[in-house]
Backbone as CSV, one residue per row, in Angstrom:
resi,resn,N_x,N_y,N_z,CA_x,CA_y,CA_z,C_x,C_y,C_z
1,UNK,27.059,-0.312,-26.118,25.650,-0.178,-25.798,25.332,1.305,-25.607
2,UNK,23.922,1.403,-26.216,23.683,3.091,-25.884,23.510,3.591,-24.056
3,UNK,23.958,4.775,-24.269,23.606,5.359,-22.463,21.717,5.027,-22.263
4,UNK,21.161,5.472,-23.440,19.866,5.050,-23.333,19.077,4.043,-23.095
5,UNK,19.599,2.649,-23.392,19.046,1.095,-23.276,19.756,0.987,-22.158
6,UNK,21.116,1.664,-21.453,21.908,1.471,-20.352,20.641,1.807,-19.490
7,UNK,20.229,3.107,-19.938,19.288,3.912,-18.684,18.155,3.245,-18.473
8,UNK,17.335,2.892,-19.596,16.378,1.710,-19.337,16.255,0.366,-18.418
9,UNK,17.533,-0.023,-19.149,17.873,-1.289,-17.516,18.028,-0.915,-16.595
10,UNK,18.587,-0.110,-15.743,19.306,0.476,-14.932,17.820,0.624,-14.171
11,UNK,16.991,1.249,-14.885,15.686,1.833,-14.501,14.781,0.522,-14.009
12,UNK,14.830,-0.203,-15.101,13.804,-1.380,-14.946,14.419,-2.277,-13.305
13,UNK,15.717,-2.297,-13.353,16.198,-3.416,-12.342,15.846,-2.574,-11.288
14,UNK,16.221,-1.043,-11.217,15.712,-0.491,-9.543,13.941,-0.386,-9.289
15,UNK,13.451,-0.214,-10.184,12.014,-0.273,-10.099,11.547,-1.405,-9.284
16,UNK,11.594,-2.587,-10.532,11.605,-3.533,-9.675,11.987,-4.380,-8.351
17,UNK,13.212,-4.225,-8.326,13.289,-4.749,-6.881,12.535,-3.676,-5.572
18,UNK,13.083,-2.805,-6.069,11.976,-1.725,-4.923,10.765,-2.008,-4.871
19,UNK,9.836,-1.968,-6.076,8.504,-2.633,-5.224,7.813,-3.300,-5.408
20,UNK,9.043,-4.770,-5.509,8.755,-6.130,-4.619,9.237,-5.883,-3.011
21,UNK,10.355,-5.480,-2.828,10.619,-5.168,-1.154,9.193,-4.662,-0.743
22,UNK,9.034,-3.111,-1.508,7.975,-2.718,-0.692,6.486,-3.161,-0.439
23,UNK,6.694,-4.015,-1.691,5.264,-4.982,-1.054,5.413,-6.298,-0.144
24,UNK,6.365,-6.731,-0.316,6.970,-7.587,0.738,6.588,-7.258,2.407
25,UNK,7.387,-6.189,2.133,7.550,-5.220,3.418,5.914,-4.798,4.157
26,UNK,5.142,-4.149,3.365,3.822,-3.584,3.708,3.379,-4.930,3.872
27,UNK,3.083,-6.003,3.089,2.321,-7.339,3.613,3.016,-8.155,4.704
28,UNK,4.416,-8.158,4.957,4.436,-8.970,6.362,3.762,-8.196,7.398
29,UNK,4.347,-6.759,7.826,3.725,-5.994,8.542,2.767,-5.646,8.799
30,UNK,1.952,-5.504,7.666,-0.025,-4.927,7.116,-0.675,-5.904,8.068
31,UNK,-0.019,-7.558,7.817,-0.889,-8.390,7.851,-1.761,-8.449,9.465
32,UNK,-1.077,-8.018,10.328,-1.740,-7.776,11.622,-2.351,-6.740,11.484
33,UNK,-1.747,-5.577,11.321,-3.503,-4.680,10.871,-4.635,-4.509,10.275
34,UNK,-4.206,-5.705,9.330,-5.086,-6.585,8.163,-6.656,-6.522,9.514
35,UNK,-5.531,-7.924,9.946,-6.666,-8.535,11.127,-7.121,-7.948,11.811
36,UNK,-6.524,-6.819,12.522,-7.140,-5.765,13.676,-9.025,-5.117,12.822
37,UNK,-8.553,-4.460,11.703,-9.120,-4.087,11.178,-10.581,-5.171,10.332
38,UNK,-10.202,-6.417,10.607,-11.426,-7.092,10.257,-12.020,-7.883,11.320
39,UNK,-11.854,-7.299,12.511,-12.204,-8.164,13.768,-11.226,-9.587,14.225
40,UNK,-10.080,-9.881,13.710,-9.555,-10.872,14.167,-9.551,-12.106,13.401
41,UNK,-10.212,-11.493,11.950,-10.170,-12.984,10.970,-9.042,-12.883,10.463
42,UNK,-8.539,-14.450,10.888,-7.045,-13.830,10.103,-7.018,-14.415,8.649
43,UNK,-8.213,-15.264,8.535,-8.454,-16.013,7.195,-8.179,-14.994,5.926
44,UNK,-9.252,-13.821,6.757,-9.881,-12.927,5.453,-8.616,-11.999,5.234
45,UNK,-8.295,-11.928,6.287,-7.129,-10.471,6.717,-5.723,-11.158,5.775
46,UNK,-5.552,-12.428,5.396,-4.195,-12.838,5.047,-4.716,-12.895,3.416
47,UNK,-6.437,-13.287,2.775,-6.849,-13.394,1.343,-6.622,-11.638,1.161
48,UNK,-7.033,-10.674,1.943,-7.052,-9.320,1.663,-5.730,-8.768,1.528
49,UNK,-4.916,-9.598,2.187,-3.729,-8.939,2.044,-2.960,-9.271,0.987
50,UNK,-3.266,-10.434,0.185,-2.468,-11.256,-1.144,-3.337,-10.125,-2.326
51,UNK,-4.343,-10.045,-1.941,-5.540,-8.917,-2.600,-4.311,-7.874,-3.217
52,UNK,-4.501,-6.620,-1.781,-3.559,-5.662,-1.982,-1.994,-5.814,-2.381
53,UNK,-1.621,-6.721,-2.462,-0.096,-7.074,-2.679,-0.525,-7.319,-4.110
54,UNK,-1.327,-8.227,-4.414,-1.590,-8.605,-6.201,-1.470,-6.922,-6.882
55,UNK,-2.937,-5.712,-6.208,-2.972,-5.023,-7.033,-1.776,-3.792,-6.630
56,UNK,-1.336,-3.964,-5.860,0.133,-3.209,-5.935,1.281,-3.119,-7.284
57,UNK,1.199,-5.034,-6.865,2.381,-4.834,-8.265,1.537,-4.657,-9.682
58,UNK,0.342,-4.631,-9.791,0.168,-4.457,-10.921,-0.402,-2.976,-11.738
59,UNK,-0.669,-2.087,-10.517,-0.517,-1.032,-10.517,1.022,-0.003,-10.480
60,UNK,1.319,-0.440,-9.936,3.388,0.331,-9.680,3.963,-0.784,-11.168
61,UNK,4.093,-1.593,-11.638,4.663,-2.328,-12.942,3.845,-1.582,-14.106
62,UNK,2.854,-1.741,-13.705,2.196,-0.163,-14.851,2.741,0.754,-15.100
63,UNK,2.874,1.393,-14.434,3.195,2.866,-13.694,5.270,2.679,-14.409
64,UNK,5.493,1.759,-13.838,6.738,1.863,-14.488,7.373,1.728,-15.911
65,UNK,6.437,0.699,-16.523,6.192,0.522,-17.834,5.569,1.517,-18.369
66,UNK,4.585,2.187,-18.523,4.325,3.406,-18.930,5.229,4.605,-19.028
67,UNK,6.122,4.621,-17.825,6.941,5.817,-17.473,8.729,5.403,-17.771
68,UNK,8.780,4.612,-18.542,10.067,3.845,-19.192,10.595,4.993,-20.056
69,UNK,9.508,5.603,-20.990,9.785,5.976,-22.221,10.877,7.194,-21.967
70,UNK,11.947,8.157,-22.414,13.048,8.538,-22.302,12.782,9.681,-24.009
71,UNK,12.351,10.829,-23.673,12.249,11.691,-24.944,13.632,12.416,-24.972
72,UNK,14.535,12.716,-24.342,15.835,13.249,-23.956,17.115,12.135,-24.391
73,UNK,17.694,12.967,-25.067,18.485,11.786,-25.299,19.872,11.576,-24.393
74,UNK,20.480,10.422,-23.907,21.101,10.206,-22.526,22.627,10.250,-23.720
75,UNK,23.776,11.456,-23.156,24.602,11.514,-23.961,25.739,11.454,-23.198
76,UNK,25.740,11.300,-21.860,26.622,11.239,-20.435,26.315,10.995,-20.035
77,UNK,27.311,9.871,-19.039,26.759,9.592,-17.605,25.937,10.660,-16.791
78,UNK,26.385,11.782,-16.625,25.539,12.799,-16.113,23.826,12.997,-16.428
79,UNK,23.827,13.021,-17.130,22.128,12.697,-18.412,21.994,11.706,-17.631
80,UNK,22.594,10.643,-17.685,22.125,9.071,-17.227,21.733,8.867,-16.256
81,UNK,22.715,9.539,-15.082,22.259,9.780,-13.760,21.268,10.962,-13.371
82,UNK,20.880,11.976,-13.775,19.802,12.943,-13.685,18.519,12.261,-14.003
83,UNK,18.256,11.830,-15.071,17.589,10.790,-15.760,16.908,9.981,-14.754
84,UNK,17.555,9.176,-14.198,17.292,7.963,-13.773,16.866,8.185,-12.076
85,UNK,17.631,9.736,-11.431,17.305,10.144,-10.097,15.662,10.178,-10.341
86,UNK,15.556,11.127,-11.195,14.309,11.513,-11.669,13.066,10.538,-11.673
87,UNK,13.148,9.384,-12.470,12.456,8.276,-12.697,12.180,7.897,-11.908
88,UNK,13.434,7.451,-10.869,13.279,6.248,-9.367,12.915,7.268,-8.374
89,UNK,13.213,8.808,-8.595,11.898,9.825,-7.831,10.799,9.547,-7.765
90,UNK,10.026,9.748,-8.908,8.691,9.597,-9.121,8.465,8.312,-9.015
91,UNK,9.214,7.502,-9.098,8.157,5.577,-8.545,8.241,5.482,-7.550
92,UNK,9.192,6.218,-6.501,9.154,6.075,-5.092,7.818,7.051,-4.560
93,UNK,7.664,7.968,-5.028,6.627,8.938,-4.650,5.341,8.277,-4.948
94,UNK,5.027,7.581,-5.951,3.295,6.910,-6.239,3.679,5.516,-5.747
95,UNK,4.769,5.037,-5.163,4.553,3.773,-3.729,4.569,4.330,-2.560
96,UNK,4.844,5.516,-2.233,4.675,6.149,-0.802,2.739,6.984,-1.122
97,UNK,2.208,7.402,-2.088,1.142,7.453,-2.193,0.502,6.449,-1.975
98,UNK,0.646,5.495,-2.813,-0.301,4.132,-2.521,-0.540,3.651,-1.521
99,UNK,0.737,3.520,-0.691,1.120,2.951,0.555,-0.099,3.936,1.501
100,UNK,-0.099,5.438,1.421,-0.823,6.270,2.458,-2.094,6.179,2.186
101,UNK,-2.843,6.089,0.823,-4.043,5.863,0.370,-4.435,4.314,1.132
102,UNK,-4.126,3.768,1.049,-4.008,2.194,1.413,-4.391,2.121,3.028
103,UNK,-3.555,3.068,3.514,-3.302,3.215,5.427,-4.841,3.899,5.454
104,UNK,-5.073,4.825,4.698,-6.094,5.680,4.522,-7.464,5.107,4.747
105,UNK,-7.909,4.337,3.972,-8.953,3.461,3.649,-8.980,2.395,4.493
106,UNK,-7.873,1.476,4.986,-7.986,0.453,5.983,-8.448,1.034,7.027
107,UNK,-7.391,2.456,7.838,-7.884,3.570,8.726,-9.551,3.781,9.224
108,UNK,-10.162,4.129,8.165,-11.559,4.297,8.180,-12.479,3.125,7.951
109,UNK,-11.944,2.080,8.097,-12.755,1.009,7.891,-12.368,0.150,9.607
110,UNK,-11.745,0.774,10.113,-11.055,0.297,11.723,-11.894,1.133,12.363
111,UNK,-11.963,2.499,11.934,-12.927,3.268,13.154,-13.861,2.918,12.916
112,UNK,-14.601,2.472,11.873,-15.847,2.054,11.365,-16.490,1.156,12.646
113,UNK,-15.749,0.144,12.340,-15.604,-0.753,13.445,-15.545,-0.690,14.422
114,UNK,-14.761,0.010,15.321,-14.643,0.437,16.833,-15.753,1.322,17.358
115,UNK,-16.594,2.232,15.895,-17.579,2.670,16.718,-18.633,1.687,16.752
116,UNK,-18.870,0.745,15.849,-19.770,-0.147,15.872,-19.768,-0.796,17.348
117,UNK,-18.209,-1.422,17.420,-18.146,-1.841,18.711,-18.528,-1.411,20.225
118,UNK,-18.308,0.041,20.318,-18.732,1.299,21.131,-19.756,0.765,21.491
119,UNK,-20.955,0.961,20.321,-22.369,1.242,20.560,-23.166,0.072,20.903
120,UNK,-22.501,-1.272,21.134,-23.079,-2.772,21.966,-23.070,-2.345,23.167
121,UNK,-23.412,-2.501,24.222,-23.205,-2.776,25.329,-22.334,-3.890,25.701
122,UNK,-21.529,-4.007,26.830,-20.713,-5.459,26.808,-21.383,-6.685,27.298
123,UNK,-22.421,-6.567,28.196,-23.320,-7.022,28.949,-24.731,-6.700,27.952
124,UNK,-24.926,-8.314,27.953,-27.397,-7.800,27.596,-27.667,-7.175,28.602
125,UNK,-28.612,-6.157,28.323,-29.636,-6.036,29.246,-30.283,-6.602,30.118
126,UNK,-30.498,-6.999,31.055,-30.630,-7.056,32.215,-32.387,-7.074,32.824
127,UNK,-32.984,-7.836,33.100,-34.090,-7.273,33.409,-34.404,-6.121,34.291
128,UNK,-35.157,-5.189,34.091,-34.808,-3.649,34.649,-36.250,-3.086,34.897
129,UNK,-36.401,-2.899,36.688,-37.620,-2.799,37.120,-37.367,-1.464,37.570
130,UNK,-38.472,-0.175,37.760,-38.235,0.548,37.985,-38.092,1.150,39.481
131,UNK,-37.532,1.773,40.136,-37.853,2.066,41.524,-39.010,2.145,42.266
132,UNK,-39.923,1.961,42.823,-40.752,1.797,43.836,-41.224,3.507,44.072
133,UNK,-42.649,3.631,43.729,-43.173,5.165,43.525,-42.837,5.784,42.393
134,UNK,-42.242,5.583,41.578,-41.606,5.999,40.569,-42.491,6.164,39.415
């Protein structure tokens, strides 16, 4: 078998299992900040989270399929392994992007919220007479 179709598999099998873990991983965990972040629905917070897990893998399986292709030709293990550091570099780096973009946007959609929450009072108003001479 060529070092090259070697390097391809090699590539495809670590891709993949990495990020299925890492979506695994971000959706058991997410899923309570899911909810924090939508007031406590956990309905919406668990559909949003199958959401982001759907377009994960189909964004990073892109990303890896696109970035398969190999213009260098693999003539040693050495090649093979430089190669392939390289590759499973860069797919780890745009799932640690995604992952922060992701924190990013949920982030600002939580303060969103908390200032909303802020600005209720916890208590209605009150009927409110003014002081006497006043």
């Amino acid at each position: 078998m060529d070092l090259t179709v070697l390097g391809y598999i090699i590539y495809l099998l670590i891709s993949v299992v990495l990020t299925v873990w890492v979506a695994r991983t971000l959706s058991r965990n997410g899923r309570i900040f899911l909810a924090d972040v939508l007031k406590g629905d956990e309905n919406l917070a668990d559909a949003v989270n199958r959401l982001l897990v759907v377009g994960f893998y189909l964004v990073n399986f892109g990303f890896v399929a696109l970035y398969l292709r190999q213009d260098a030709t693999i003539d040693t293990a050495r090649h093979l392994l430089e190669g392939l550091s390289v590759k499973i570099g860069i797919v780890l780096l745009v799932l640690g992007a995604m992952h922060l973009g992701n924190v990013f946007v949920l982030n600002k959609i939580r303060r969103r919220g908390a200032l909303e929450r802020e600005q209720q009072p916890p208590v209605a108003p009150q009927a409110w007479t003014p002081p006497a001479g006043a």
